[in-house]
C-alpha positions as protocol buffer text, in pm:
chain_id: "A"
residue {
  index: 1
  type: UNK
  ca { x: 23960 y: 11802 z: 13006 }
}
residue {
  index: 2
  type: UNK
  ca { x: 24305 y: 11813 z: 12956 }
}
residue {
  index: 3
  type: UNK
  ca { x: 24410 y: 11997 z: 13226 }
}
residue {
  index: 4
  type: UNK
  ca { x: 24155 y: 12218 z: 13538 }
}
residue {
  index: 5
  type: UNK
  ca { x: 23931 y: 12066 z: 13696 }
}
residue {
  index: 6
  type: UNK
  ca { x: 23530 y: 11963 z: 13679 }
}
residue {
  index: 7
  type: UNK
  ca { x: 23271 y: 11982 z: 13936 }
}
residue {
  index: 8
  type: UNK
  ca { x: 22954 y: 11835 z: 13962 }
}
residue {
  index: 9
  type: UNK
  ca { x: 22672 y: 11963 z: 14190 }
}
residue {
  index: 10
  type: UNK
  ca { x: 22361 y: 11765 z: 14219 }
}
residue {
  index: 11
  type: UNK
  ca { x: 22038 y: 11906 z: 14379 }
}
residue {
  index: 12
  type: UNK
  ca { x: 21667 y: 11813 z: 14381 }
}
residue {
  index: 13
  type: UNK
  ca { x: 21657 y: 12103 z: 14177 }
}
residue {
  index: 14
  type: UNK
  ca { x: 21925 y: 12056 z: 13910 }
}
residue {
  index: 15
  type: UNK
  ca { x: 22269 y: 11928 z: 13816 }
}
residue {
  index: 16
  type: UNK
  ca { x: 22520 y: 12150 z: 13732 }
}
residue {
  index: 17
  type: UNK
  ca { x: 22831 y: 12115 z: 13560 }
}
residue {
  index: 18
  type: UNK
  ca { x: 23166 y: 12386 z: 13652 }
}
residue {
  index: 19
  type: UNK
  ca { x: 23467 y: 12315 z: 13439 }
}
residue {
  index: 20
  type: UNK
  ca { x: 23753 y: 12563 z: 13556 }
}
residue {
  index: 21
  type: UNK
  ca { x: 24117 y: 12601 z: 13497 }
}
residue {
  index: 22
  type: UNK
  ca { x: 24297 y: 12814 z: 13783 }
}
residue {
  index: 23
  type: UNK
  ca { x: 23956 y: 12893 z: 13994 }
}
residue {
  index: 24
  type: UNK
  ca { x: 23801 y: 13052 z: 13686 }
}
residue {
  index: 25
  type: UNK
  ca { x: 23561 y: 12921 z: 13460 }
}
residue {
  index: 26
  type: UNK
  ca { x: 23201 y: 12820 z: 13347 }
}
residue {
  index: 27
  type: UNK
  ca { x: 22835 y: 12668 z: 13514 }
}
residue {
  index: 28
  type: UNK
  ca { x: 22593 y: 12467 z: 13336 }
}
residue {
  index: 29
  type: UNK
  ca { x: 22262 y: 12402 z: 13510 }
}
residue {
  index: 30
  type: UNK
  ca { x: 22020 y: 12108 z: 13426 }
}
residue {
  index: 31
  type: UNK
  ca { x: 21701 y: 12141 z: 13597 }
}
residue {
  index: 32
  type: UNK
  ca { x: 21598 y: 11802 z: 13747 }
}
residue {
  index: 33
  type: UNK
  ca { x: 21248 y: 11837 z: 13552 }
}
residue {
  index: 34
  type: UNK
  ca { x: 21408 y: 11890 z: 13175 }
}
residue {
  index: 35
  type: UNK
  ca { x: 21654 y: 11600 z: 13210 }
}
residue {
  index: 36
  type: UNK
  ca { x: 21480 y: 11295 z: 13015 }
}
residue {
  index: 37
  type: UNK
  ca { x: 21843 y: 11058 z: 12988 }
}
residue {
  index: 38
  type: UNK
  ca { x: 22139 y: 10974 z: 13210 }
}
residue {
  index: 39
  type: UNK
  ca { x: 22387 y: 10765 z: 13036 }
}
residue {
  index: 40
  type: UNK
  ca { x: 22784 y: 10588 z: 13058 }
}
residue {
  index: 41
  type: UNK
  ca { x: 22912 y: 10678 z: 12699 }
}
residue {
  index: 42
  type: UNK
  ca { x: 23058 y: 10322 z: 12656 }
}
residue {
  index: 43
  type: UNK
  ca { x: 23165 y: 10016 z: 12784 }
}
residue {
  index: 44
  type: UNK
  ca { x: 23514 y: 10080 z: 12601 }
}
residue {
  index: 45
  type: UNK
  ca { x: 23568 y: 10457 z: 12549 }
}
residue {
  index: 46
  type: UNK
  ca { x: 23803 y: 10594 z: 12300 }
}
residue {
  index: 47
  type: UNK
  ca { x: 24067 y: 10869 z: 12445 }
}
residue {
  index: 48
  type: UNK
  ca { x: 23872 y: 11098 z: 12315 }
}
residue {
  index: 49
  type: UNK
  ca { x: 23531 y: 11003 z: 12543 }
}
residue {
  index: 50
  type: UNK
  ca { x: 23769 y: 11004 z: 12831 }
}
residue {
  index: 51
  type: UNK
  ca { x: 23867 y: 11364 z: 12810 }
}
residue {
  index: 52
  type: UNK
  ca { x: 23524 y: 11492 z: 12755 }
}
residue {
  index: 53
  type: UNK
  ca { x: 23325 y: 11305 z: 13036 }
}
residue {
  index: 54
  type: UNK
  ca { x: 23169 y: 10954 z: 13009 }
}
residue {
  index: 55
  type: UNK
  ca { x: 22884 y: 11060 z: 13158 }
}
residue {
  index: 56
  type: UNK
  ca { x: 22619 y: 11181 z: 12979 }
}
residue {
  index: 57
  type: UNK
  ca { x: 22250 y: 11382 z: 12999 }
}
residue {
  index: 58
  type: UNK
  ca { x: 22006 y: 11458 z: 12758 }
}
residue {
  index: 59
  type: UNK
  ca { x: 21859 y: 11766 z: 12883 }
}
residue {
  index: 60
  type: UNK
  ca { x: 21590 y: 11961 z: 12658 }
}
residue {
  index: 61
  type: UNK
  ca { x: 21738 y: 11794 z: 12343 }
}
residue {
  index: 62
  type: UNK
  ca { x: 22109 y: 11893 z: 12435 }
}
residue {
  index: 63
  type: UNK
  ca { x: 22333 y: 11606 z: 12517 }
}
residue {
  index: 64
  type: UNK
  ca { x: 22607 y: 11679 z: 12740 }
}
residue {
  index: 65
  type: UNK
  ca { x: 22906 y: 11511 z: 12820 }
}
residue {
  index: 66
  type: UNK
  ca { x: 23064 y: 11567 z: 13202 }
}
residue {
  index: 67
  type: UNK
  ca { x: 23256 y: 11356 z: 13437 }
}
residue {
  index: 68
  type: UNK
  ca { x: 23612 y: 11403 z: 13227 }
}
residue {
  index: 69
  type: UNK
  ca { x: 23894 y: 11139 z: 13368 }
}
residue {
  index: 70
  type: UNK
  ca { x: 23687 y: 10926 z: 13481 }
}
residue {
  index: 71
  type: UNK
  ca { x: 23644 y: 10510 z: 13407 }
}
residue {
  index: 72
  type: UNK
  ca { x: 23315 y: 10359 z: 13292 }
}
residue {
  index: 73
  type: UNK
  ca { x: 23279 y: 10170 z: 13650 }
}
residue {
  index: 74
  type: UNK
  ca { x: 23327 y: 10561 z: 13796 }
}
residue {
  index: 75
  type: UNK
  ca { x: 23085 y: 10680 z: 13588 }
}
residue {
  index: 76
  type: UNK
  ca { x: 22849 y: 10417 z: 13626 }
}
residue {
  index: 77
  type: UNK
  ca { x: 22924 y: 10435 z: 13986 }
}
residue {
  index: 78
  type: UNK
  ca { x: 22838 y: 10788 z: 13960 }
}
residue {
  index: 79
  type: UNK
  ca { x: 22493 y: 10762 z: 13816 }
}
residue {
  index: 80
  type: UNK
  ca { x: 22391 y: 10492 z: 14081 }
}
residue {
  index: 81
  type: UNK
  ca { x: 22495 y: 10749 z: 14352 }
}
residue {
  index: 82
  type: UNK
  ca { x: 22347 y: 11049 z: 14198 }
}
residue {
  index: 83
  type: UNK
  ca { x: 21979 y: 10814 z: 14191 }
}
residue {
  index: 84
  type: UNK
  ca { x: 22023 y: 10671 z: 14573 }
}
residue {
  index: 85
  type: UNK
  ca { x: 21985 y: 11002 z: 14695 }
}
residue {
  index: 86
  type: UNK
  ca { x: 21789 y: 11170 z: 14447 }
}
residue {
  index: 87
  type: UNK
  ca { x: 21513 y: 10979 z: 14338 }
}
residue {
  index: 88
  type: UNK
  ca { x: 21344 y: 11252 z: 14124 }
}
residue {
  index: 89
  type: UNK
  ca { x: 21681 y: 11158 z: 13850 }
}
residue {
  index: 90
  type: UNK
  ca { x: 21601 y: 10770 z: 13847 }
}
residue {
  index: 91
  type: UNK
  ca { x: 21339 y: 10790 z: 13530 }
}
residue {
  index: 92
  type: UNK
  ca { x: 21634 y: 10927 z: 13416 }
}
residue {
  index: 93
  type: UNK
  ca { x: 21833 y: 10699 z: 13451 }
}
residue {
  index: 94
  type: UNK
  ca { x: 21548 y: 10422 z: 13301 }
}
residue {
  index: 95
  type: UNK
  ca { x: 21475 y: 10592 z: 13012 }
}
C-alpha cells in the first residue's frame, strides 16, 4: 500500500484483513477452518512484495497477500505471534 493504512484482526474464528485510506475502505475475512497456508513471501522481497504485504494465506484456493510495509523478520515475527496465541492457525503455519 502506497499510502492508508492496513489492519489485521485475528480471532479463533478468522483473520481479517481492512485496508483503508482516510477511515474508509474494505474487510476481508478468512475463517480459521478454510485457511490451509501461512507464509513470508521471501527472504529478499522485491519493492513490489513490500507494498503488497509479505505475508501471505492460502485460504480456499485464494492466496492473499497482507501485512504491506513490513520486513521479512516483521512478518515472520508476525506469523509466530499470530500461532502463540492461536493455536487453531499453527497447521497453518506447518503446512
Amino acid at each position: 500500500m502506497s499510502f492508508g493504512r492496513e489492519r489485521l484482526r485475528v480471532t479463533y474464528e478468522a483473520l481479517e484483513v481492512r485496508r483503508e485510506i482516510l477511515g474508509l475502505g474494505r474487510m476481508r475475512r478468512y475463517p480459521a477452518g478454510r485457511i490451509e497456508e501461512m507464509w513470508v513471501a521471501t527472504p529478499y522481497p522485491t519493492a513490489k512484495e513490500v507494498e503488497q504485504g509479505l505475508l501471505r494465506l492460502n485460504g480456499a484456493g485464494e492466496v492473499v497477500a497482507f501485512g504491506a510495509g513490513l520486513t521479512p523478520q516483521e512478518a515472520g515475527e508476525i506469523l509466530q505471534a499470530i500461532v502463540s496465541r492461536f493455536p487453531n492457525y499453527r497447521r497453518a503455519l506447518e503446512a
